[in-house]
VEXDREN-2710 file (C-alpha; in Angstrom, 1 decimal):
% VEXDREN-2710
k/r/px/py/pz
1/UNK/127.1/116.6/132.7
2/UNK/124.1/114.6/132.6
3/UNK/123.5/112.0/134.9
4/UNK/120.1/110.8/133.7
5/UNK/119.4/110.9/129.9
6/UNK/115.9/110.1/129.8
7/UNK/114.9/112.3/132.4
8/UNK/117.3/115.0/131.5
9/UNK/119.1/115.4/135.0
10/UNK/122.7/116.5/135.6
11/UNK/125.0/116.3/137.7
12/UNK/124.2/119.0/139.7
13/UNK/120.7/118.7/139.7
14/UNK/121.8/115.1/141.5
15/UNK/124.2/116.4/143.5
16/UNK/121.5/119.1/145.1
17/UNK/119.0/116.3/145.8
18/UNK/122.1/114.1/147.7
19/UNK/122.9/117.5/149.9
20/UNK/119.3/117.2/150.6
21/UNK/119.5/114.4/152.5
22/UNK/118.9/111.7/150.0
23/UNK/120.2/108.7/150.4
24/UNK/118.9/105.9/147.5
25/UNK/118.5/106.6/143.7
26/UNK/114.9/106.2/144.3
27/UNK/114.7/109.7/146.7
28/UNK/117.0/111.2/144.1
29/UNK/114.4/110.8/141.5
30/UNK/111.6/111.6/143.9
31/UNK/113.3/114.9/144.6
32/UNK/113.4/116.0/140.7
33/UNK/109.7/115.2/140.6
34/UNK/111.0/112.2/137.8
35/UNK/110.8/108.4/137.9
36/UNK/113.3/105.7/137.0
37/UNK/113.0/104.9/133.0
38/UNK/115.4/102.6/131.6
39/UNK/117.9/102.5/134.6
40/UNK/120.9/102.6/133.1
41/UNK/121.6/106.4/135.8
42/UNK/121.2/104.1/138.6
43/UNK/125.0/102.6/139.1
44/UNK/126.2/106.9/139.0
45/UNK/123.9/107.7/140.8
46/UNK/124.8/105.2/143.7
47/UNK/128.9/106.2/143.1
48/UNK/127.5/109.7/143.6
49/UNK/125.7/109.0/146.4
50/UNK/128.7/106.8/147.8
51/UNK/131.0/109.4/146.9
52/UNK/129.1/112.1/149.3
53/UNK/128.8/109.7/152.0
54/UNK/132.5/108.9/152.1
55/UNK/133.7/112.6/151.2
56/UNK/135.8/111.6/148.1
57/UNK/135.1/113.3/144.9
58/UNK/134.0/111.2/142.4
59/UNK/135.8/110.3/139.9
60/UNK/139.0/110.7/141.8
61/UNK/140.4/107.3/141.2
62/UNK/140.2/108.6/137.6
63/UNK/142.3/111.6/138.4
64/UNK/144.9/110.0/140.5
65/UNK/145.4/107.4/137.5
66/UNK/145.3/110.2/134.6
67/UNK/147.7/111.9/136.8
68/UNK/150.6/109.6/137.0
69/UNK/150.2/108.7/133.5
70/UNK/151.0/112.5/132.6
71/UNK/153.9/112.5/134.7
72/UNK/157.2/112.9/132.7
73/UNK/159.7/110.0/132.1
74/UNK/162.6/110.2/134.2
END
């Protein structure tokens, strides 16, 4: 998935730099060799970067609620 349209970085890409040891959107960037453009990355980014410092997969909330929707009527 991409994270970052105008510099064309995904998800994983991210997620490399962030097991790297960066910590703030900016060293993100820095260690794809790219540089903020519009901004718009920034606010996933920082859940990604949350999510690794806290060990919770992101996007779980959205799981847990998707989840219980799809459980059966009783």
């Amino acid at each position: 998935m991409y994270v970052c349209i105008c510099n064309a970085l995904t998800d994983t890409q991210v997620n490399r730099a962030i097991q790297s040891g960066c910590t703030k959107p900016r060293d993100v960037y820095s260690a794809c060799g790219t540089q903020p453009q519009c901004g718009r990355c920034v606010e996933t980014m920082v859940d990604m970067l949350k999510s690794a410092e806290t060990g919770t997969p992101t996007g779980c909330s959205v799981g847990a609620s998707i989840s219980a929707v799809a459980q059966p009527a009783e």
